[in-house]
C-alpha positions in Angstrom: -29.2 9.1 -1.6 -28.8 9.9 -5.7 -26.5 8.3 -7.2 -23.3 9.7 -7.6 -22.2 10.8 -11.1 -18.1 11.8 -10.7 -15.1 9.6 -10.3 -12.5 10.8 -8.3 -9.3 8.9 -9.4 -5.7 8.2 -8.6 -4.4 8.2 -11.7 -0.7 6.5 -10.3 -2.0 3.3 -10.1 -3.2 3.0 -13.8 0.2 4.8 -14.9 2.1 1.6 -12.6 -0.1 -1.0 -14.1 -0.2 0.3 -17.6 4.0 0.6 -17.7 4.4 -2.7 -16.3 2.4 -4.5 -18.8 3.7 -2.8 -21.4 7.4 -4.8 -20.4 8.6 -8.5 -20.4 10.9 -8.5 -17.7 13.6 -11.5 -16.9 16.7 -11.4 -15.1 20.6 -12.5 -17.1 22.5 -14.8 -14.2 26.0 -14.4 -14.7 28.9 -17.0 -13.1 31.2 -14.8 -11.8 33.9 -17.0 -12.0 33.5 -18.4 -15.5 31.5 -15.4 -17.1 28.9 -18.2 -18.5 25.6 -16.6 -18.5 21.6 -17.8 -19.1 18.6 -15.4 -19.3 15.9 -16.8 -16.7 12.2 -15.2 -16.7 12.6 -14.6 -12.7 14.9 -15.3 -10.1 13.0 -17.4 -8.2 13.2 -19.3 -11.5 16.9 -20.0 -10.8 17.1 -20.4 -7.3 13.9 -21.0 -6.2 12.9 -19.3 -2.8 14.1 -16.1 -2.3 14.8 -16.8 1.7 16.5 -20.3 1.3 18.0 -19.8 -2.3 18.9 -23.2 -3.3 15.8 -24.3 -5.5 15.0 -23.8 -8.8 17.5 -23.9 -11.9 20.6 -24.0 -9.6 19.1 -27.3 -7.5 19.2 -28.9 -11.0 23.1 -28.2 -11.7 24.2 -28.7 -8.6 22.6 -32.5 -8.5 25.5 -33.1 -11.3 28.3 -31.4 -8.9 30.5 -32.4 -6.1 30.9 -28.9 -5.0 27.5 -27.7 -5.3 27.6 -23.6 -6.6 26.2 -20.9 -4.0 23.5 -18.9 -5.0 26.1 -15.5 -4.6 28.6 -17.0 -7.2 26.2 -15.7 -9.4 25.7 -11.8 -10.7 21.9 -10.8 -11.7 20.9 -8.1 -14.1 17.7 -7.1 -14.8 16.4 -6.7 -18.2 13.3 -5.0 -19.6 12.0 -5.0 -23.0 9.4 -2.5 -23.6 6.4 -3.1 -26.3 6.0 -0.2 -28.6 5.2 3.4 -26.4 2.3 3.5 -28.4 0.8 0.4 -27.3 1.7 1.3 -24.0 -0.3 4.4 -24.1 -3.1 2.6 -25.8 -3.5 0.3 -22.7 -3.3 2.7 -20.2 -6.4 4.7 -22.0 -8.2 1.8 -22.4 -7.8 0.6 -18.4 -9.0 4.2 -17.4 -11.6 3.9 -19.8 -12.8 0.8 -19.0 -13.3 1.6 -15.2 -15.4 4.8 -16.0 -17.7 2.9 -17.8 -17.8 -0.1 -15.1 -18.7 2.3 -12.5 -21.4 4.6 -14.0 -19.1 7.4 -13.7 -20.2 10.5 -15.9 -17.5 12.8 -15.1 -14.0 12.3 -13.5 -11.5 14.3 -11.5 -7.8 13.0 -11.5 -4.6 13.0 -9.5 -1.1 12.1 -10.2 1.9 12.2 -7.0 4.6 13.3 -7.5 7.6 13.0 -5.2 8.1 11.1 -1.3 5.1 12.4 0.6 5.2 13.6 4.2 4.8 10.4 5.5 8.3 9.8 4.7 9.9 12.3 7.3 7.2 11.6 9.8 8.4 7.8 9.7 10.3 6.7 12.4 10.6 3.3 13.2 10.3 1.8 9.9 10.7 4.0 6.5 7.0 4.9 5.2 7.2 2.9 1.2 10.3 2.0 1.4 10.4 0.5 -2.1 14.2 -0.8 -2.0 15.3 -2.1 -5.1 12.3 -2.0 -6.8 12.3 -2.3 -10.9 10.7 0.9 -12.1 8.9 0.3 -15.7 11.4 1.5 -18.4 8.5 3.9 -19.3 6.8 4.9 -16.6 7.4 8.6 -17.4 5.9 8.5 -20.6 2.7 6.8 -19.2 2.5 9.4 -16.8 2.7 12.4 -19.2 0.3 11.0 -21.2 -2.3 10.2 -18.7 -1.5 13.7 -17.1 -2.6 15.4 -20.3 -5.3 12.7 -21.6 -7.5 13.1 -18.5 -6.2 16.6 -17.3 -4.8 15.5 -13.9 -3.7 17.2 -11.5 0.3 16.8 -10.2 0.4 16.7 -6.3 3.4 16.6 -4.3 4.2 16.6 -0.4 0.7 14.5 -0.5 -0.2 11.5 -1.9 -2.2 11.0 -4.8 -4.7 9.1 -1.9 -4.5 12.2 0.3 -5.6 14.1 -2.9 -8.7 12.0 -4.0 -9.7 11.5 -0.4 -10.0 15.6 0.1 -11.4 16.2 -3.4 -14.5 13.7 -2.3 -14.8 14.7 1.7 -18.2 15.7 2.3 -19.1 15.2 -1.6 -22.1 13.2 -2.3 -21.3 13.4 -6.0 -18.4 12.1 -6.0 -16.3 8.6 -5.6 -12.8 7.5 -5.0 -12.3 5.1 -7.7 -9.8 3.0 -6.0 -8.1 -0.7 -5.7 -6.2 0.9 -2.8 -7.3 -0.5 0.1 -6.7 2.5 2.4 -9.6 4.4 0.9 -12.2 1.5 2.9 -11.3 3.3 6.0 -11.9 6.8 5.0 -14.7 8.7 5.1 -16.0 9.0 1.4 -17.8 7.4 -1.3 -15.6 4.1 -2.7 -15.9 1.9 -6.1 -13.1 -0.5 -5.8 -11.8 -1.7 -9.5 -11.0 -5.4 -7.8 -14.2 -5.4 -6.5 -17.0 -4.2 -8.4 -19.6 -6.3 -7.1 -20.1 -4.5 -3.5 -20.8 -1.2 -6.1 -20.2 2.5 -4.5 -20.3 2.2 -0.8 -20.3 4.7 1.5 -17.5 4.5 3.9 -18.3 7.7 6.1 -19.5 5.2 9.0 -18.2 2.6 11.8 -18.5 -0.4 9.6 -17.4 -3.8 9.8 -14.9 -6.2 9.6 -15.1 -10.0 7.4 -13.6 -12.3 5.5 -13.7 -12.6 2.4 -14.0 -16.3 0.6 -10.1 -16.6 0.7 -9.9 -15.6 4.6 -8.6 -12.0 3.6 -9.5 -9.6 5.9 -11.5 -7.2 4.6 -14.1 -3.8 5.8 -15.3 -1.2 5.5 -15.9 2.4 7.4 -13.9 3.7 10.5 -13.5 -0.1 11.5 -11.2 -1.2 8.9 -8.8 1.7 9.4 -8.8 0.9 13.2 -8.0 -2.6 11.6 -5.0 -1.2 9.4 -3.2 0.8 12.6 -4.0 -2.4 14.5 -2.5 -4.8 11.9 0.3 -4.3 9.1 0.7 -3.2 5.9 3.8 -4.5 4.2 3.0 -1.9 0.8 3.4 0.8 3.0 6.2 -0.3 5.6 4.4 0.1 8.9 3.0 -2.3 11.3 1.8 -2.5 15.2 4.7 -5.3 16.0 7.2 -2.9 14.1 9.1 -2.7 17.3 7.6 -5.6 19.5 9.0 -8.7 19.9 5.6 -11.0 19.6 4.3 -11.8 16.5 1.5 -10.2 14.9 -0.5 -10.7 12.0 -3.6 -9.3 10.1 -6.1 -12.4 11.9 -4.7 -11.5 15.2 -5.9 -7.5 14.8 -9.0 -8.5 13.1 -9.9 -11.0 16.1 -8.9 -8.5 18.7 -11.3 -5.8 16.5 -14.4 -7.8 15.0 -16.8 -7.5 18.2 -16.6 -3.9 18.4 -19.9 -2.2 18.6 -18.9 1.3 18.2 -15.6 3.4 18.1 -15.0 3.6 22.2 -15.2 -0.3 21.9 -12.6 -0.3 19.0 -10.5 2.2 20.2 -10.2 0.1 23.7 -9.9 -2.6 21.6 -6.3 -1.1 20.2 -5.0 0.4 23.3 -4.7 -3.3 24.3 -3.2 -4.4 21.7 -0.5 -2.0 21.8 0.0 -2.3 25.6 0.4 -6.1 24.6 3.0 -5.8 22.2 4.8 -2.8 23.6 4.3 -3.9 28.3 7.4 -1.5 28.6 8.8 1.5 27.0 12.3 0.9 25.5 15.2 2.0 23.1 15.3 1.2 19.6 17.4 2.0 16.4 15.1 3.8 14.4 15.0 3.4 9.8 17.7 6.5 9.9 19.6 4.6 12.6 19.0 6.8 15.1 18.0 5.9 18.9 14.5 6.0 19.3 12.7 5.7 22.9 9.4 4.1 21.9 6.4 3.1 24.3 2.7 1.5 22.9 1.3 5.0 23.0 4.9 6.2 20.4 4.2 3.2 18.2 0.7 3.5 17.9 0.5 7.2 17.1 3.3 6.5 14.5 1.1 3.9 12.5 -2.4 6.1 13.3 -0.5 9.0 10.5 0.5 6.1 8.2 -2.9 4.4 7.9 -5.1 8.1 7.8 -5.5 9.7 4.8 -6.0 13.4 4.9 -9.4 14.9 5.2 -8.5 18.4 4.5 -4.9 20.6 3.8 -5.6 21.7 6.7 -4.8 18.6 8.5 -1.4 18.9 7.4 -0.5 21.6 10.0 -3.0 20.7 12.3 -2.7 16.8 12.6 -5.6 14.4 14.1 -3.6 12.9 16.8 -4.4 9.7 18.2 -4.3 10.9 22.0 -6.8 13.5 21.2 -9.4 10.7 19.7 -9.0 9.1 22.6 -9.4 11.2 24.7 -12.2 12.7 23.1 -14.2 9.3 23.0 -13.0 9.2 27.2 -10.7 6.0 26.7 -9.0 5.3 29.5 -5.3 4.6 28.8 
């Protein structure tokens, strides 16, 4: 196989990274009672854990107190304190940059998203990147002009900028996603992986295989680490195969039920299992919009299948790769 010469890249995670470095963040804690007030660099700074909320700054004032204060006597405001915009910009050139070279790349395509992508309103159970309260850099917009006209990228919306590289490198044997995104693993293209540079461009359009890595991550590559991401969870993304179960269910206990597959019947049996584990009955749950949902393994696991594939094709969009037809098509018996 030649080497491939063009880099196909999602330009949202450079404009993320470059924003946020480009800030010193820190949060003010207020006393509401007093008004007194100290600037902390986090809030797990002050109070320590963010589920027990009694470490930290306030452990150390309350050892001097009778009537020790409660971490919600206190008001927090985030601050942010942008470097100059045109150091910002600077950095985020230079990260793009860099990663071109590192990779051999020659030529590049690029993508920016823009908007919630359809995986939002096909979401059910749990909201599809549900981002909360989540700080947005002060100048994320400006990054993302910038990089938009720098490397003449393409805006994408009702996709996602992974949907968009994924299609533009489908069947391409020039081409790469260059990624840190660990979805792209499980689809079928070309990947060179910022964050891991040292497995080079590897060609994902096969089963594959599950390990761990040298820090007992689970990692992959091919059709088996996507079946690993529907059979696991993904806390970025908001979905997961115990979304609605009441056992507990973890990365090591998808790739243990996974790792002996010898082809995609194997793996797919492999799931069906695990889903008819977590889910032995169908039942009625409140779904994110607080709806009532009735759910069985077969509702949960076709939920999670469309969060963890990328699009092949626009095609798809219309005309969606369900999980029942897979299954059916490898002759799973379910």
């Amino acid at each position: 196989m030649s080497v491939p010469t063009t880099a196909v890249i999602d330009l949202d995670l450079f404009k993320y990274h470059a924003a946020a470095a480009g800030e010193t963040r820190s949060v003010l804690v207020t006393h509401k009672a007093s008004g007194r007030e100290k600037e902390y660099k986090t809030r797990t700074e002050f109070y320590g854990d963010w589920r027990k909320k009694e470490g930290g700054a306030l452990a150390e004032i309350n050892k001097n107190r009778t009537s020790p204060f409660l971490w919600d006597e206190f008001e927090y405001t985030d601050l942010q304190r942008p470097e100059p915009i045109e150091n910002v910009l600077h950095t985020a050139k230079i990260m793009v940059e860099k990663d071109l070279k590192a990779s051999g790349a020659t030529k590049h395509i690029a993508f920016l998203g823009k908007g919630d992508a359809f995986r939002v309103e096909m979401s059910t159970i749990l909201r599809y990147k549900d981002r909360g309260e989540l700080i947005k850099p002060l100048l994320l917009n400006e990054v993302s002009e910038y990089l938009q006209k720098k490397f003449k990228a393409e805006v994408v919306e009702h996709i996602e900028c992974d949907d968009a590289v994924v299609m533009a490198c489908y069947k391409n044997p020039d081409r790469f996603a260059l990624i840190e995104d660990k979805d792209f693993w499980g689809a079928n293209t070309l990947v060179w992986d910022r964050n891991q540079q040292h497995r080079g461009i590897v060609n994902c359009d096969k089963f594959g295989h599950l390990f761990l890595d040298d820090k007992g991550k689970v990692r992959g590559e091919g059709r088996m680490f996507f079946y690993f991401q529907c059979t696991a969870s993904d806390k970025t993304d908001g979905y997961a195969a115990n979304s609605a179960s009441d056992m507990r269910w973890g990365d090591k206990s998808a790739y243990k039920a996974l790792v002996d597959a010898k082809d995609d019947k194997q793996a797919m049996e492999a799931m069906v299992n695990v889903y008819k584990k977590l889910y032995p009955e169908p039942k009625v749950i409140k779904g994110w919009r607080g709806d009532d949902i009735e759910i069985d393994w077969l509702y949960v696991a076709s939920e999670n299948w469309h969060m963890a594939r990328m699009l092949r094709t626009m095609d798809e969009l219309e005309n969606k790769v369900e999980l029942k037809d897979f299954l059916d098509e490898l002759e799973v018996v379910y």
